[in-house]
C-alpha positions as CSV (number, residue, x, y, z in Angstrom):
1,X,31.0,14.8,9.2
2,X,29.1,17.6,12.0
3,X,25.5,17.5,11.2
4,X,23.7,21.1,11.1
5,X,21.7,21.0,14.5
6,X,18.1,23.0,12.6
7,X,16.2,19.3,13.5
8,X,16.7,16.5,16.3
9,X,19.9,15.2,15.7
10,X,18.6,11.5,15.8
11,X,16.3,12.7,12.4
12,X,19.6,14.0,11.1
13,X,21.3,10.6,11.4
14,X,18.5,9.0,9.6
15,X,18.1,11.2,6.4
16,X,22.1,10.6,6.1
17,X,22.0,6.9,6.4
18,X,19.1,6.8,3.8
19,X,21.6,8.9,2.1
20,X,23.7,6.5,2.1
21,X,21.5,3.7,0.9
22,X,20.1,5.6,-1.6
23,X,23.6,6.0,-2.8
24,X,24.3,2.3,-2.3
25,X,27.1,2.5,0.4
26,X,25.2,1.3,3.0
27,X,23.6,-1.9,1.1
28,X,20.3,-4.3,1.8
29,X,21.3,-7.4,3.3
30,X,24.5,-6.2,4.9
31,X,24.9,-5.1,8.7
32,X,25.5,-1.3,9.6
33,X,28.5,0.0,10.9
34,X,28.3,0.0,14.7
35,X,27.1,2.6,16.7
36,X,30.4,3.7,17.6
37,X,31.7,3.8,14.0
38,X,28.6,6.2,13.6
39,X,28.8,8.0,16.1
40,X,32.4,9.2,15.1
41,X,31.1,9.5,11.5
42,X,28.0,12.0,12.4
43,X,29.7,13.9,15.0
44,X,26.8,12.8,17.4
45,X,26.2,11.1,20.4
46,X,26.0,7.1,20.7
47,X,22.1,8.2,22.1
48,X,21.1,10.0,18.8
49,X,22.6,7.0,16.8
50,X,20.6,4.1,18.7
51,X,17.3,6.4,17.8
52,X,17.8,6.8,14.7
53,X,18.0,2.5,14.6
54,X,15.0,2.6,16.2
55,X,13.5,4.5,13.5
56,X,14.9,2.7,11.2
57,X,13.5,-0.6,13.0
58,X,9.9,0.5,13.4
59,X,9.7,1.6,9.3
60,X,10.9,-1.9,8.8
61,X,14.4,-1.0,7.1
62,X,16.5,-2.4,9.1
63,X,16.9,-5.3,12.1
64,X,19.0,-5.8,14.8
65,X,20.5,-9.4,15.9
66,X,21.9,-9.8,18.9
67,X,25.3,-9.6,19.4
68,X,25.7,-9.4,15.4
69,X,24.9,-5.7,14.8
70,X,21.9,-3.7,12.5
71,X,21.1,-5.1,9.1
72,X,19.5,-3.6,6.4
73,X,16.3,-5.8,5.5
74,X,16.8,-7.2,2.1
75,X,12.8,-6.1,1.4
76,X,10.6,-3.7,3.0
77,X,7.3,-4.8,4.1
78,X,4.2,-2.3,4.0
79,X,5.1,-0.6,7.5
80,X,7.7,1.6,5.2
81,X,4.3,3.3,3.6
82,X,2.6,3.7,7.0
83,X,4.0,7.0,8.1
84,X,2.4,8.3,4.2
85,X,-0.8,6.2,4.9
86,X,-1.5,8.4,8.7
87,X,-0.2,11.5,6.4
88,X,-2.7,10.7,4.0
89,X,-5.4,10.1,6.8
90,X,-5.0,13.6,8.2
91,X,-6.0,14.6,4.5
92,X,-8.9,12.5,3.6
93,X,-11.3,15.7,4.3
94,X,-10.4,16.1,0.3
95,X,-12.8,13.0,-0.6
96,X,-12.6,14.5,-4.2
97,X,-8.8,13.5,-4.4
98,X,-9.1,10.4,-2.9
99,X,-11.2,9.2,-5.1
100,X,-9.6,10.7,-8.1
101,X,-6.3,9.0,-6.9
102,X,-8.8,5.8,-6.9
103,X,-9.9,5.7,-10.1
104,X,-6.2,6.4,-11.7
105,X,-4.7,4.1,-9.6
106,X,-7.1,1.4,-10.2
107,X,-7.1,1.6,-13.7
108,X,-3.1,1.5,-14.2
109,X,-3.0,-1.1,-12.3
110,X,-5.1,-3.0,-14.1
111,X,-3.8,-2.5,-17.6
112,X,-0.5,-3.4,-16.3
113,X,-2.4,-6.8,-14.7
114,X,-3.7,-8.1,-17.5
115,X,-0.5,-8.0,-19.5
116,X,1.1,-10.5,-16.8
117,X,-1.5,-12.1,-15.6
118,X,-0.9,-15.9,-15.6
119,X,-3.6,-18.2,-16.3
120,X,-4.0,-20.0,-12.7
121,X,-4.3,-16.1,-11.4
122,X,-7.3,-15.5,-14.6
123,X,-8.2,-19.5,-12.6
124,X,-8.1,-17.7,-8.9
125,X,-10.2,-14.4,-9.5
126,X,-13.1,-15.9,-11.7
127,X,-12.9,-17.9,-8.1
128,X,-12.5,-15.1,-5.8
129,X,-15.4,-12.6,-7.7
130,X,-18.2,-15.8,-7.1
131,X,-16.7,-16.0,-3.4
132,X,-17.4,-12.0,-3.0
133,X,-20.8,-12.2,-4.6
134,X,-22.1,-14.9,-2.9
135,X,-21.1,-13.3,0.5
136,X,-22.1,-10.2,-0.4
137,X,-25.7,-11.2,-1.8
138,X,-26.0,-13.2,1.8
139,X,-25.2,-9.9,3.6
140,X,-22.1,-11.3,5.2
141,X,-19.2,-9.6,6.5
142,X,-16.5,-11.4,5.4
143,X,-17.5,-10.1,1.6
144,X,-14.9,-7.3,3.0
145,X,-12.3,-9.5,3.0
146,X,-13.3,-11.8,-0.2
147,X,-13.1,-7.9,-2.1
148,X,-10.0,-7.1,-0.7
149,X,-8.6,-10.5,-2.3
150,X,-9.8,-10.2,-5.2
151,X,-8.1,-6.8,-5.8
152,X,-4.8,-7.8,-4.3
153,X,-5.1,-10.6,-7.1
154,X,-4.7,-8.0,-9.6
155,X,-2.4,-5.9,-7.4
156,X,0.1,-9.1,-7.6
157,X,-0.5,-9.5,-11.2
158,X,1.7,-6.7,-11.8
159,X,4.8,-8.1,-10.0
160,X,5.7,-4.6,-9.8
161,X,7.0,-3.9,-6.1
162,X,5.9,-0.4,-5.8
163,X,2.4,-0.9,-7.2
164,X,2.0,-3.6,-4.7
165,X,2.8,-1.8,-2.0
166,X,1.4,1.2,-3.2
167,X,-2.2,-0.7,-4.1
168,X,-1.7,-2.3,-0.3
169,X,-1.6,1.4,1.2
170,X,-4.5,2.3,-0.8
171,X,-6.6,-0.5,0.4
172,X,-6.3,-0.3,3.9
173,X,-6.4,3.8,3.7
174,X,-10.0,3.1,1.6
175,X,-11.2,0.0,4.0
176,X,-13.3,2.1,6.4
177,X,-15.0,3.2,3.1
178,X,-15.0,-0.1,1.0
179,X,-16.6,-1.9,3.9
180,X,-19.2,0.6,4.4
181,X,-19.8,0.2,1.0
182,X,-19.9,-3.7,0.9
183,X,-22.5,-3.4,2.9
184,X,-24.9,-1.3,0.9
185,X,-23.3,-3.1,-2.3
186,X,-25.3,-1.5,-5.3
187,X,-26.0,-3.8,-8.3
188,X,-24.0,-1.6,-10.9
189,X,-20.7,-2.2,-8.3
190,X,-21.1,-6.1,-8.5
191,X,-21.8,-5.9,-12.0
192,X,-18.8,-4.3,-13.0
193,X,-16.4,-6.1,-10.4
194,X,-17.6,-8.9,-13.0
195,X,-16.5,-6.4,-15.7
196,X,-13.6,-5.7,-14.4
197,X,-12.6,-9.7,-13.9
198,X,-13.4,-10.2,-17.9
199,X,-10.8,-7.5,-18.7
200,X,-8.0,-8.8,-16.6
201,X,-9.2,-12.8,-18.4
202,X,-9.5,-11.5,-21.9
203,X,-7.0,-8.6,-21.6
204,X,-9.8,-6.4,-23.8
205,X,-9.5,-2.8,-22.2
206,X,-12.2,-1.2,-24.2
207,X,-14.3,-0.4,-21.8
208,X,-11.9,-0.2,-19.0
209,X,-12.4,3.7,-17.6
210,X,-15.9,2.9,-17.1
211,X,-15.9,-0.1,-15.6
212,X,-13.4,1.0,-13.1
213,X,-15.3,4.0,-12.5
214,X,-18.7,2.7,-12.0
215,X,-17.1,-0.1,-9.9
216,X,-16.5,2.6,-7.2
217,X,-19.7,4.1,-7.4
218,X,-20.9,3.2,-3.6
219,X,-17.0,4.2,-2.7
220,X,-17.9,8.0,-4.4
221,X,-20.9,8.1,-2.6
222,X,-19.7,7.6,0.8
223,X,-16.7,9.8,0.5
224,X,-19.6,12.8,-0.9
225,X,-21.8,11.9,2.3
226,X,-18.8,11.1,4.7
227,X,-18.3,8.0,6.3
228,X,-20.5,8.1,9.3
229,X,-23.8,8.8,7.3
230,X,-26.3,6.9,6.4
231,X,-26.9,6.6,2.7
């Protein structure tokens, strides 16, 4: 198999072994043919193979062992999304779709929540949502951290992989923002964090589009103003 030479030939060798794992030959949890073997498969130099591990390696898809060869990680951790999350960066100019995206986002993630939520996780977030508004009444900065939590509860809830990861990306792309925003925290924002801890308890979604909505009220503002303004 010759590769067409239009990119780097070390790019080429990657989008034809995720190729290959897309297409299962090349399966998570088992080791990589060697560099020789592809090599003589690509029609490439042993230099363009060992970068494309490397790539493979930094987005967290694979690992090497020594003297045992490249495996193929059996999950991905969040680095996988971080290439989309600079990507994404580069666009955050648009604060209209990012917090479009937001709002969507939050609010499928929720319903989906609240369908598998277990009763120790209902337990943990009625804990978490008094942690984060007792920091954040105090002024203190770890109420970042307590609201990060307390979403990633219901982020978990899903035990849907890709929402997980997904929600995770989302986060830390909306951090700078969030812990503007928890520092400014309006009333209306706490108020329906509270709201939107009821729903995932009770599982009642009446109101859900609103609560999620005004939740992010302080997020909104600060994308409109940008993030280095005052507000």
């Amino acid at each position: 198999m010759n590769l067409k030479r239009e990119n780097t030939l070390s790019q080429l060798v990657l989008e034809n072994i995720q190729n290959s794992i897309r297409d299962g030959e090349f399966k998570p949890g088992e080791c990589l043919p060697s560099e020789r073997e592809l090599a003589e498969r690509y029609g490439v130099g042993k230099s363009s193979i060992r970068e494309a591990i490397k790539m493979l390696q930094v987005l967290g898809v694979a690992e090497s062992s020594q003297g045992k060869g490249t495996y193929l990680r059996e999950t991905l951790g969040t680095q996988i999304l971080r290439p989309l999350l600079l990507d994404m960066m580069l666009q955050r100019s648009n604060a209209e779709e990012l917090y479009e995206f937001r709002v969507i986002f939050d609010i499928a993630a929720l319903k989906l929540a609240i369908t598998k939520a277990t009763e120790d996780e209902k337990h943990i977030i009625r804990q978490k949502f008094h942690e984060y508004k007792t920091l954040s009444e105090a002024h203190i900065p770890a109420a970042d951290q307590a609201d990060q939590e307390f979403h990633k509860i219901i982020l978990n809830a899903t035990r849907n992989q890709f929402i997980i990861k997904m929600g995770t990306l989302v986060m830390e792309l909306c951090r700078p923002y969030s812990k503007k925003g928890n520092d400014v925290l309006d009333k209306t924002v706490m108020d329906n964090h509270e709201k939107m801890m009821e729903i995932f308890c009770s599982g009642d979604t009446t109101d859900i589009e609103d609560v999620v909505r005004n939740s992010l009220i302080v997020f909104r503002h600060i994308l409109d103003n940008g993030l280095h303004k005052d507000i």
